[in-house]
C-alpha positions in Angstrom: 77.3 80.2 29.9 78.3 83.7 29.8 75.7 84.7 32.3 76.4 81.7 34.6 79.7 82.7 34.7 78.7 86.2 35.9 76.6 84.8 38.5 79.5 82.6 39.7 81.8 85.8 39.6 79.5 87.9 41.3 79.1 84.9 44.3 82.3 84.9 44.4 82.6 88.4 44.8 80.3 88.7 47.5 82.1 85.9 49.6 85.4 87.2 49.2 83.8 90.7 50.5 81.9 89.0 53.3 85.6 87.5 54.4 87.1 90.6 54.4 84.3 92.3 56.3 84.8 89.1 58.7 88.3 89.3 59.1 88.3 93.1 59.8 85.9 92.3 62.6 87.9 89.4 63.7 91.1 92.2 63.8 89.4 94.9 65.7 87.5 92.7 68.3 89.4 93.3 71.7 90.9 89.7 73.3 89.8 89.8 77.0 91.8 89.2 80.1 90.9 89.1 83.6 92.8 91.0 86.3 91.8 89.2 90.4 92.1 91.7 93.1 91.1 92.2 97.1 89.6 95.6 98.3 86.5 97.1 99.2 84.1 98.6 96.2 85.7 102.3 96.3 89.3 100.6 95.0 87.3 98.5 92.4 85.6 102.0 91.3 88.8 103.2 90.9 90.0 100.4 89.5 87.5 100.4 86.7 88.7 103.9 86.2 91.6 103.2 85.4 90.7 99.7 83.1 88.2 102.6 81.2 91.5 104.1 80.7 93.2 101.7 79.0 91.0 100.8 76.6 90.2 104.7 75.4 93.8 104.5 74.9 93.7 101.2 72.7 91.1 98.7 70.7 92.9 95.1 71.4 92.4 94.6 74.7 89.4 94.6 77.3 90.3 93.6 80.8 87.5 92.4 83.5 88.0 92.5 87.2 87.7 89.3 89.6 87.4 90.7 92.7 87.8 88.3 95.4 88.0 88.8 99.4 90.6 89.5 101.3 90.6 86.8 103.7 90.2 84.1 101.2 91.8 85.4 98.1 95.2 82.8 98.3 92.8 80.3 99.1 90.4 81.2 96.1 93.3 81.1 94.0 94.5 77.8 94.9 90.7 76.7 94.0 90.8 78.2 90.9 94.3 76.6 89.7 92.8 73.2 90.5 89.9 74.0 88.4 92.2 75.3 85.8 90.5 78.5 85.6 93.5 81.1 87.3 92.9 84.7 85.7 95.1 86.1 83.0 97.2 88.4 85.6 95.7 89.5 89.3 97.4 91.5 92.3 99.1 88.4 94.8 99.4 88.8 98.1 103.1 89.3 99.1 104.3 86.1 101.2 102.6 83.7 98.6 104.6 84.9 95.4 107.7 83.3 95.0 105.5 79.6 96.2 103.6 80.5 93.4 106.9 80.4 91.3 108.3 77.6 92.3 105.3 75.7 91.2 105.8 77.5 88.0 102.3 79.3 88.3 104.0 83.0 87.3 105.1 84.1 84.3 109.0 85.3 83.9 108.6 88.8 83.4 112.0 89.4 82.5 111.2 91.0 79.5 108.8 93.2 80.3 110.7 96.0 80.6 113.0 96.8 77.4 116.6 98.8 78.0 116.8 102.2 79.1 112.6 102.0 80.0 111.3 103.3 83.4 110.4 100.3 85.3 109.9 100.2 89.1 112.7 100.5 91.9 114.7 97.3 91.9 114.0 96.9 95.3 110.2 95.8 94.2 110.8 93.1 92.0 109.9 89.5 93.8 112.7 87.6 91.8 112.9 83.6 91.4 116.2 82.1 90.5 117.1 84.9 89.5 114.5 86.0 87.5 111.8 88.5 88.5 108.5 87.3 88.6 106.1 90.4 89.5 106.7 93.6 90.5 104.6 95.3 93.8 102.2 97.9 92.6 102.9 100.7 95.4 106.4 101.2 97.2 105.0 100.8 101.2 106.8 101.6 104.0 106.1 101.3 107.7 105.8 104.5 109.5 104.7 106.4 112.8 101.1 108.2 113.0 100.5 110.5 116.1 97.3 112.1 117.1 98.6 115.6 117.0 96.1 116.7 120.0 97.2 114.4 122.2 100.9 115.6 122.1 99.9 119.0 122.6 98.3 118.7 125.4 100.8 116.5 126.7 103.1 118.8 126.2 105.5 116.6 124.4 107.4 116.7 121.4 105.6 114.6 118.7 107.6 112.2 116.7 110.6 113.5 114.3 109.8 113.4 110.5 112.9 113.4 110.3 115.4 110.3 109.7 118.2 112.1 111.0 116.7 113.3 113.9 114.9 109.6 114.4 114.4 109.2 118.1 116.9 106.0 119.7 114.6 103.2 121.4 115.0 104.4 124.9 113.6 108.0 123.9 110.8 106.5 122.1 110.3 104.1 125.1 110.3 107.3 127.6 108.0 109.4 124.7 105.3 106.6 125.0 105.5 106.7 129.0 104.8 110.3 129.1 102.0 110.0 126.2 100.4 106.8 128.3 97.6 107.3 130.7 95.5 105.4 133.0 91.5 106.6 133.9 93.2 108.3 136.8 94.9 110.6 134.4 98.6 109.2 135.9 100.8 108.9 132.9 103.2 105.8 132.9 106.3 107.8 134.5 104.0 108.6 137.3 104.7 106.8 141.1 100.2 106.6 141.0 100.3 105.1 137.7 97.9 102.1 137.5 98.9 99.5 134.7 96.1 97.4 135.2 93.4 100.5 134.2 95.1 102.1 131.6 92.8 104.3 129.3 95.1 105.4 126.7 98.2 103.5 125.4 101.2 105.3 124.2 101.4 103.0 121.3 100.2 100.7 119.2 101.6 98.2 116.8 99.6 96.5 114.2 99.1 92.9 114.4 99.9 92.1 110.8 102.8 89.7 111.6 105.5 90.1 109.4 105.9 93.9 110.8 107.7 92.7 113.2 111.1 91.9 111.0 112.0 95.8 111.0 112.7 95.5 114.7 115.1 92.7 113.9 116.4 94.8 111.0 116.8 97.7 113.0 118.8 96.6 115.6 121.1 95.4 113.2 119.6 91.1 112.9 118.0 89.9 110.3 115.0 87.0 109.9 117.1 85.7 107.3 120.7 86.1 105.1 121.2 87.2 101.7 120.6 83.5 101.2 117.3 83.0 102.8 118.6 81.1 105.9 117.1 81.4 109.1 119.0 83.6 111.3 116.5 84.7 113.6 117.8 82.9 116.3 121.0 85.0 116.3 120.9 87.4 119.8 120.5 91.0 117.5 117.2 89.5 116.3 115.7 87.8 119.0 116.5 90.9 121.5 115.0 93.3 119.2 111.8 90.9 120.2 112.3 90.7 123.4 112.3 95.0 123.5 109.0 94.6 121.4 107.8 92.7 124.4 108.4 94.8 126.5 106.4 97.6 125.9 104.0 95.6 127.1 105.8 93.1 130.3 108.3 96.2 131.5 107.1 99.5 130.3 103.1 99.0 130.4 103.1 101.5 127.0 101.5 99.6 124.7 98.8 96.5 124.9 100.6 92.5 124.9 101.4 92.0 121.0 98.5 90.7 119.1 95.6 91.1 121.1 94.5 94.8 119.4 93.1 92.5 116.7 92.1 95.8 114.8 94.4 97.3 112.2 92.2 100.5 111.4 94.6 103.1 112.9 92.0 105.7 112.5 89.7 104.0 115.0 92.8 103.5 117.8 93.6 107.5 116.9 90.4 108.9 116.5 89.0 107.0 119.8 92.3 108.3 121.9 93.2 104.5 122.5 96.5 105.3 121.6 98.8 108.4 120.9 101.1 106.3 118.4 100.6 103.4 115.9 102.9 101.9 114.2 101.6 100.9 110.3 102.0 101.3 106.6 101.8 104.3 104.5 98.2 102.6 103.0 96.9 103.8 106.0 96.7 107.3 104.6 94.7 106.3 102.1 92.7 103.5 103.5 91.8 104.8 106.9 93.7 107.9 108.1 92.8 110.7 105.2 88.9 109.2 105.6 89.1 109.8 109.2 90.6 113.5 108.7 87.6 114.3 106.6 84.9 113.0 108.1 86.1 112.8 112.0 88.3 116.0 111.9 91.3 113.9 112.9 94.3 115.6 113.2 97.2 113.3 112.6 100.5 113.3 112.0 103.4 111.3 110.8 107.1 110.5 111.8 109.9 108.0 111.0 110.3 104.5 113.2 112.6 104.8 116.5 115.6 103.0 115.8 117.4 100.3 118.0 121.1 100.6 115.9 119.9 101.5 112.4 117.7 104.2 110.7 115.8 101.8 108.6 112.5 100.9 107.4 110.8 98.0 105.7 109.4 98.1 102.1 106.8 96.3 101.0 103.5 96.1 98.2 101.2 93.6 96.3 102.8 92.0 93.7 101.4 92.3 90.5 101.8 89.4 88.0 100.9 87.4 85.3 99.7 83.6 85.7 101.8 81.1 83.4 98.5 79.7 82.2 96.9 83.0 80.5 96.5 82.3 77.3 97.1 85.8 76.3 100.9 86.4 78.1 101.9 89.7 75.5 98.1 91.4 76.2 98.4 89.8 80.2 101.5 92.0 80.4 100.9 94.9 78.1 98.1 95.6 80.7 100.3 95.5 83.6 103.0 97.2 82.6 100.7 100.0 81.5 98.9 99.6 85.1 102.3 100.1 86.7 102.7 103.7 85.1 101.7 106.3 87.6 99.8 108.2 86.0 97.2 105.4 85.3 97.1 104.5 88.8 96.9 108.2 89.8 93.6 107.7 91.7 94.9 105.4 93.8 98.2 107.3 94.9 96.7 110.4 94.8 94.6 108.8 97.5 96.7 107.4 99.8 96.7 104.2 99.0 100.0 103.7 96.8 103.2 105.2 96.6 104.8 105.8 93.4 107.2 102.9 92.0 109.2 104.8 90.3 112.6 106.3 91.8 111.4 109.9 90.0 108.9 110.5 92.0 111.8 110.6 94.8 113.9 112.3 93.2 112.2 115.5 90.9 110.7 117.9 92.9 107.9 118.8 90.2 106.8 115.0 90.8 106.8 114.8 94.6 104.8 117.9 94.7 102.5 116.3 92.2 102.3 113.4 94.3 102.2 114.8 97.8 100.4 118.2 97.6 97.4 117.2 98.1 94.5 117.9 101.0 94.4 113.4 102.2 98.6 114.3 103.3 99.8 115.5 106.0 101.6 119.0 105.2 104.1 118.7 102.5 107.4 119.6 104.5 106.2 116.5 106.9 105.2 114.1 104.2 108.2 114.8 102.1 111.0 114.0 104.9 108.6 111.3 106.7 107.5 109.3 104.0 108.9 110.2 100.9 112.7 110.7 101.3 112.3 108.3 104.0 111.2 105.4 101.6 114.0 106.6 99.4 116.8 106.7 101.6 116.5 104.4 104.5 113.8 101.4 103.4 114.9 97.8 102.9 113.2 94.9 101.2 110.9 93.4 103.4 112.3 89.4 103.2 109.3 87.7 100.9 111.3 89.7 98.3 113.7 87.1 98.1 113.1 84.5 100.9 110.3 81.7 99.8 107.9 80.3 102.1 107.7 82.9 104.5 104.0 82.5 104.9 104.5 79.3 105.9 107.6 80.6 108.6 105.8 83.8 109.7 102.9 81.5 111.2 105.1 79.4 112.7 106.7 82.0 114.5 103.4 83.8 115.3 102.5 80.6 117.3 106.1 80.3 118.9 106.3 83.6 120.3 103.2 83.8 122.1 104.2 82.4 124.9 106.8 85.6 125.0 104.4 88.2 124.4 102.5 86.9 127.4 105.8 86.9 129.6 105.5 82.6 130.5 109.0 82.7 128.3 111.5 84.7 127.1 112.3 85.3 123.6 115.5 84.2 123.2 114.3 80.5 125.2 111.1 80.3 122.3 112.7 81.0 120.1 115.8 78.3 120.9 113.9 75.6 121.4 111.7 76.0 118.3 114.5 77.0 115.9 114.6 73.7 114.0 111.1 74.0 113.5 111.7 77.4 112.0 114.4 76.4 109.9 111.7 73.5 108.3 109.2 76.0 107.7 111.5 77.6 105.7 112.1 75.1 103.7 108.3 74.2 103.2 107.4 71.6 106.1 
């Protein structure tokens, strides 16, 4: 009997060890989440970089990248929520976030953030009845990009990188005379100028729609109130349009709005299409510092022309976390470590991101970090164009607070293109279709 009993011990024994050696497994294996993203293979690369990162710097958590295409990625989305399969937390595309929220597909991330922690600039957090529901990843701003060249030989003063010394619309409009040419050479101020062969415009804007509000903004309308009503049909925001127009019907300075499809200002800069184009601070990273490298392109950059106001428009992806991850504390440890600059360094180092954090605005030690670097322009230029700029004179772009917008924006893409094409006027498009704006706004 004794010796059964020391057999049963010893079992016994062995099974409570083999627990323990299972449990201690369990504890230490990593729980997995998945992160969806758009972007070519150089931003997953550095994406990965940074998910290698996080995991040197802990064992409970391994996250895997969906990348998913541009074009499509909403749509994918959608798929994947009917199928029940949504990733733990991905990077959402700005005028689809606070949709998202109302069908309660985002997580509250109210509590993110705990008192007196660094978190990003209040202007960046996409907030749903009152509650924020993602923050953007990168603080973007809309700025002016010169071909350097061009003005020189011009002749011309190239744009102020300056706030304060901002050029008023009707300098900007004369600036972009003198810098247009047709293939005679004629600039726009000429009495030989030929509008219908014009080789180089003096500016471009970028056909991503919702650019357009700073105009509005500017000239001291608004697309919306602090409420999210329409108020685009009020005469500052509609004339702000109608001057956007005209660069194209009066001035001959830049081509009708929307039909330079392309948004790679490197192309429009490097090609001498154009001597200004109008586009976000990305394009440093994404096309612009590129194009200095390997085309020698010499650009620079300047703050918008104003109509009334000094102002730009602020903007980013939204990062968040899906209300059906299974994992919501690991879903937003991971982004709220991703938000940190220094894991993202790559990325804003780059070009590609600003910093969301109101210190890297503020400390000189950071800027420099930030900004002295061979993709900028010179420091001095950078600092006042871009970085104090963002600081000091940016507003929320309006899919901050205003839902639907997606919906509204196209809508209004449709509406106005009788405008851009001179058959209407602004104000009269925008009058006759203004209950249909108002419905899209509230999601029909």
């Amino acid at each position: 009997m004794k010796g059964i009993r020391n057999i049963l011990a010893l079992a016994l024994a062995a099974v409570l060890l083999l627990s323990t050696l299972g449990l201690a497994a369990f504890a230490n294996e990593r729980v997995t989440i998945t992160y969806s993203m758009w972007g070519d293979n150089e931003e997953v690369r550095v994406l990965q970089e940074t998910i290698d990162k996080f995991e040197q710097e802990q064992d409970r958590i391994h996250v895997e990248i969906v990348q998913i295409d541009r074009a499509d990625y909403v749509g994918t989305l959608n798929t994947r929520a009917v199928g029940n399969n949504l990733p733990d937390t991905g990077i959402m595309a700005e005028d689809a976030v606070l949709m998202w929220a109302e069908q309660g597909m985002l997580a509250d991330v109210s509590n993110m953030y705990g008192e007196g922690e660094a978190k990003p600039l209040d202007s960046l957090a996409f907030t749903f009845d009152g509650k924020p529901v993602g923050y953007s990843v990168a603080n973007e701003v809309l700025l002016l990009y010169y071909d350097r060249q061009a003005f020189v030989e011009a002749g011309v003063t190239p744009p102020p990188a300056k706030a304060e010394e901002a050029w008023d619309w009707d300098t900007f409009v004369d600036i972009a005379k003198q810098m247009t040419l047709d293939v005679n050479g004629n600039n726009a101020k000429s009495p030989d100028f030929d509008p219908n062969n014009i080789k180089r415009y003096g500016v471009m804007l970028c056909p991503d729609f919702w650019q357009l509000e700073v105009w509005s903004v500017s000239n001291g309308g608004a697309w919306y109130d602090a409420e999210g009503n329409v108020t685009i049909g009020e005469p500052a925001a509609m004339e702000a349009l109608q001057r956007i127009a005209d660069l194209y019907l009066v001035h001959h300075v830049a081509p009708q709005y929307g039909t330079n499809t392309a948004t790679n200002v490197d192309q429009d800069l490097v090609n001498k299409s154009t001597a200004m184009y109008v586009n976000g601070q990305w394009s440093v990273g994404v096309w612009l510092g590129p194009a200095k490298n390997s085309d020698g392109l010499d650009y620079g950059v300047g703050v918008l022309p104003y109509m009334k106001d000094k102002v730009t428009l602020n903007t980013g992806g939204v990062n968040v976390a899906f209300a059906t991850s299974k994992h919501p504390a690991e879903a937003m440890e991971w982004l709220k470590w991703y938000a940190r600059e220094e894991n993202a360094w790559g990325l804003i180092e780059g070009g590609i991101w600003m910093p969301v954090l109101s210190s890297y605005y503020t400390d000189e030690a950071l800027t420099r970090k930030w900004v002295e670097n061979p993709n900028f322009p010179p420091y001095d230029e950078y600092k006042t164009a871009v970085v104090d700029y963002a600081f000091n004179n940016a507003k929320p772009t309006s899919w901050y607070w205003v839902n639907n917008t997606n919906l509204f924006n196209d809508a209004l893409s449709s509406i106005l293109a009788p405008a851009w094409s001179g058959n209407t006027t602004v104000a009269e498009a925008i009058t006759a279709h203004l209950d249909q704006l108002k419905a899209a706004n509230q999601g029909n």
